[in-house]
C-alpha positions as CSV (number, residue, x, y, z in Angstrom):
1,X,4.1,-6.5,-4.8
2,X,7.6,-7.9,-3.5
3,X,8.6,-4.3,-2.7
4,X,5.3,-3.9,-0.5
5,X,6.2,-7.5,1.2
6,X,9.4,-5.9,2.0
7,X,8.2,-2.8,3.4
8,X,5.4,-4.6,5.5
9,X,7.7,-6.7,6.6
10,X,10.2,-3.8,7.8
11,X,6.8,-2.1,9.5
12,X,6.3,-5.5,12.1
13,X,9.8,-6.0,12.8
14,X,9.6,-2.3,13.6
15,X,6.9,-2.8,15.9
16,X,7.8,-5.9,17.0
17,X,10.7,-4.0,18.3
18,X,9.5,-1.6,20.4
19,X,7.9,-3.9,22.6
20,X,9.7,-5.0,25.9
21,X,10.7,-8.6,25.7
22,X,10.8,-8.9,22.5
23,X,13.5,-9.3,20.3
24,X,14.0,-9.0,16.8
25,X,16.5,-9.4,13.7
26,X,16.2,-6.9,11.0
27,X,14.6,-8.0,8.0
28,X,16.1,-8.5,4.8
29,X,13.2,-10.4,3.0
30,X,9.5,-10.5,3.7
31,X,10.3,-12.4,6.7
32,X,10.6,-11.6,10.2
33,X,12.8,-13.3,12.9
34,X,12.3,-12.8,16.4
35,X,12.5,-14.4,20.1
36,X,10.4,-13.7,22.8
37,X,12.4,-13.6,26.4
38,X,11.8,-15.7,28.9
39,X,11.1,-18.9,27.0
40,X,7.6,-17.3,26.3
41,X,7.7,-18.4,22.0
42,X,5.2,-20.9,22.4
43,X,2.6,-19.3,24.7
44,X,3.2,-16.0,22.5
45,X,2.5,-17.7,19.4
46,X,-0.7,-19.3,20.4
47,X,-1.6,-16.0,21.9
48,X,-1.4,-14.8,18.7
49,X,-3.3,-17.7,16.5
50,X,-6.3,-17.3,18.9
51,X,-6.4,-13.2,17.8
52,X,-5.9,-14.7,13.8
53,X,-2.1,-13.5,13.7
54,X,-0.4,-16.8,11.7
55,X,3.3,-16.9,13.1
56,X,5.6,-19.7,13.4
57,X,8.6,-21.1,15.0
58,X,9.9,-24.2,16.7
59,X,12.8,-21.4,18.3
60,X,12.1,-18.1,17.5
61,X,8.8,-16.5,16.0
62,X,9.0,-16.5,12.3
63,X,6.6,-13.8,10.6
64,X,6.0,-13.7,6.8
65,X,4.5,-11.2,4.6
66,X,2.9,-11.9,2.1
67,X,-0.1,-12.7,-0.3
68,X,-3.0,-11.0,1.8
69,X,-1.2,-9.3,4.1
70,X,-1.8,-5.7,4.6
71,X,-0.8,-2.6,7.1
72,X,-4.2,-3.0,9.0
73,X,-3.1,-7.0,9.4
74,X,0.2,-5.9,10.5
75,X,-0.5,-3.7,13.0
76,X,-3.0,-6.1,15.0
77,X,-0.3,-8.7,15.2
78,X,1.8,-5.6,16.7
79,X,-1.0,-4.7,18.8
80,X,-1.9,-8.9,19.8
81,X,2.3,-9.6,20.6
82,X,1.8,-6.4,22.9
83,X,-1.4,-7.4,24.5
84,X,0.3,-10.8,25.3
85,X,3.3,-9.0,26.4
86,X,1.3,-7.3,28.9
87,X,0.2,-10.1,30.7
């Protein structure tokens, strides 16, 4: 299951990478590090908990996977950080 975490993980911070404004750390766990530009964390990560994507950060974004996390759950947070992104 770790090994899955791991690869999930490597999926989002791929994704999370090819967005404009958006930038990321590579993984080396099941945990993602990025920052959005333009001092945009906060709104991002709210944008995110009202589409059910749970993220964190006081910073930078921090994204774990993990327990129930699957490929479908990654790529709506992908597809949620882009949406916001777009705005």
């Amino acid at each position: 299951r770790l090994a899955d975490d791991h690869a999930l993980a490597r999926r989002l911070a791929a994704g999370l990478a090819a967005l404009p404004g958006i930038r990321v750390t590579p993984p080396h766990t099941n945990i993602v590090f990025a920052e959005a530009d333009g001092g945009r964390g906060a709104a991002l990560l709210a944008h995110l908990a009202a589409r059910g994507v749970l993220a964190t950060g006081l910073i930078g974004l921090r994204f774990v996977t993990h327990l129930d996390v699957d490929a479908a759950g990654i790529d709506r947070a992908i597809a949620a950080a882009a949406e916001f992104l777009r705005s």
